[in-house]
C-alpha positions in Angstrom: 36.4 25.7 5.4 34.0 27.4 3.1 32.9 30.0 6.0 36.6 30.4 6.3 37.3 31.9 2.8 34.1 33.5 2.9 35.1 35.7 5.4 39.0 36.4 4.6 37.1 37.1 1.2 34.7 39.1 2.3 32.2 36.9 0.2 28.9 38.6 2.3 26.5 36.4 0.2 26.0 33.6 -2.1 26.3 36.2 -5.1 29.8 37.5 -3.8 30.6 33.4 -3.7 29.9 32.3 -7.3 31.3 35.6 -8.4 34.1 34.4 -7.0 33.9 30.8 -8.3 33.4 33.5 -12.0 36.6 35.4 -11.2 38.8 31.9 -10.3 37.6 30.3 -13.5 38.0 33.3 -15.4 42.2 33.5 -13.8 42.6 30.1 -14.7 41.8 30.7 -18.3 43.7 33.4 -18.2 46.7 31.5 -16.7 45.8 28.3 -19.6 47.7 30.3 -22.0 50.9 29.6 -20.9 50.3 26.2 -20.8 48.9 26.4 -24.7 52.7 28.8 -25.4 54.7 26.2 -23.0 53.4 23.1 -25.5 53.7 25.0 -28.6 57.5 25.5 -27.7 58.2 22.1 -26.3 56.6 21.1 -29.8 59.3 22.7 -32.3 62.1 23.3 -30.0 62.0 26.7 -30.4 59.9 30.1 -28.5 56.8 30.2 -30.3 53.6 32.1 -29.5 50.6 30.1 -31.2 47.6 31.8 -32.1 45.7 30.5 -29.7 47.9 31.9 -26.8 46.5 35.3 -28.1 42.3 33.9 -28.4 42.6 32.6 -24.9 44.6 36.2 -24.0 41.8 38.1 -25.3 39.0 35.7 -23.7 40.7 35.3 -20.3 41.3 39.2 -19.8 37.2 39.4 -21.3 36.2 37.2 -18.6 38.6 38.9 -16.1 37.2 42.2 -16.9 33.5 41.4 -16.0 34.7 39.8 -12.7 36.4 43.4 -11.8 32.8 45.1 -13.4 31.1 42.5 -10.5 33.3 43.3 -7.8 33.5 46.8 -8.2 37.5 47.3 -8.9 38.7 49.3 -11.1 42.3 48.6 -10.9 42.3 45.1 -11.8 39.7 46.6 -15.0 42.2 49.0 -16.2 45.0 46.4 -15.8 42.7 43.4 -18.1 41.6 45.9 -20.4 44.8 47.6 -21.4 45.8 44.2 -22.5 42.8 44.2 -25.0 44.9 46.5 -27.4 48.0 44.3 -27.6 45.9 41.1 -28.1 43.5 42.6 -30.7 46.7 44.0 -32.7 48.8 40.8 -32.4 45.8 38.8 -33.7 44.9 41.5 -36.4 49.0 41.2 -37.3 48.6 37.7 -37.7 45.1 37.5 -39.8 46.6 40.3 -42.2 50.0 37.9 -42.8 47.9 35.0 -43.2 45.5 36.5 -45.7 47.9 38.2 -48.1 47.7 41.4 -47.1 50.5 43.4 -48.8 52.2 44.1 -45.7 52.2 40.6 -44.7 55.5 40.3 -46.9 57.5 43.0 -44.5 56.6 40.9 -41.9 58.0 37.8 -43.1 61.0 39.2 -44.0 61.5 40.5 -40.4 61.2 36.9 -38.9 57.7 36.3 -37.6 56.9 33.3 -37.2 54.6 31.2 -40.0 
């Protein structure tokens, strides 16, 4: 079975098989974040993005990235790495409104979320 997806892979060697193994660990953090949102909700009964959606975001997409650097593919790079921005941003947001910063008051007025 292994020879199998291997082949349909196009996993010529050991390496190309852990990175692999790398690339599905590194999707199924990736994918952990909606679980972590899909609790959160259930939780308060309400939509809710916790901060930890946006950690795993930003580590998931890391670990993603290097998989594409590995395999050579720039497409699925550009597509992890754009992502960067908005995770960086949301989490800056977020540490600015928790640490007083004088925006942080703008922001609460507008709705987000404690």
């Amino acid at each position: 079975m292994i020879d199998a997806f291997r082949e349909w892979a196009q996993f010529e060697s050991t390496r190309d098989l852990a990175i692999g193994g790398f690339g599905l660990f590194a999707q199924a953090l990736f994918f952990a974040r909606w679980f972590v949102q899909w609790i959160a909700t259930e939780r308060r009964g309400i939509s809710h993005i916790p901060v930890a959606f946006w950690w795993i975001s930003l580590g998931g997409a890391s670990l993603l990235a290097v998989y594409f650097i590995l395999r050579r593919e720039p497409i699925g790079l550009l597509g992890q790495t754009t992502g960067w921005i908005i995770y960086a941003r949301n989490l800056r947001l977020i540490h600015r409104r928790n640490h007083g910063h004088p925006d942080a008051k703008e922001q609460r007025s507008e709705g987000a979320s404690p």
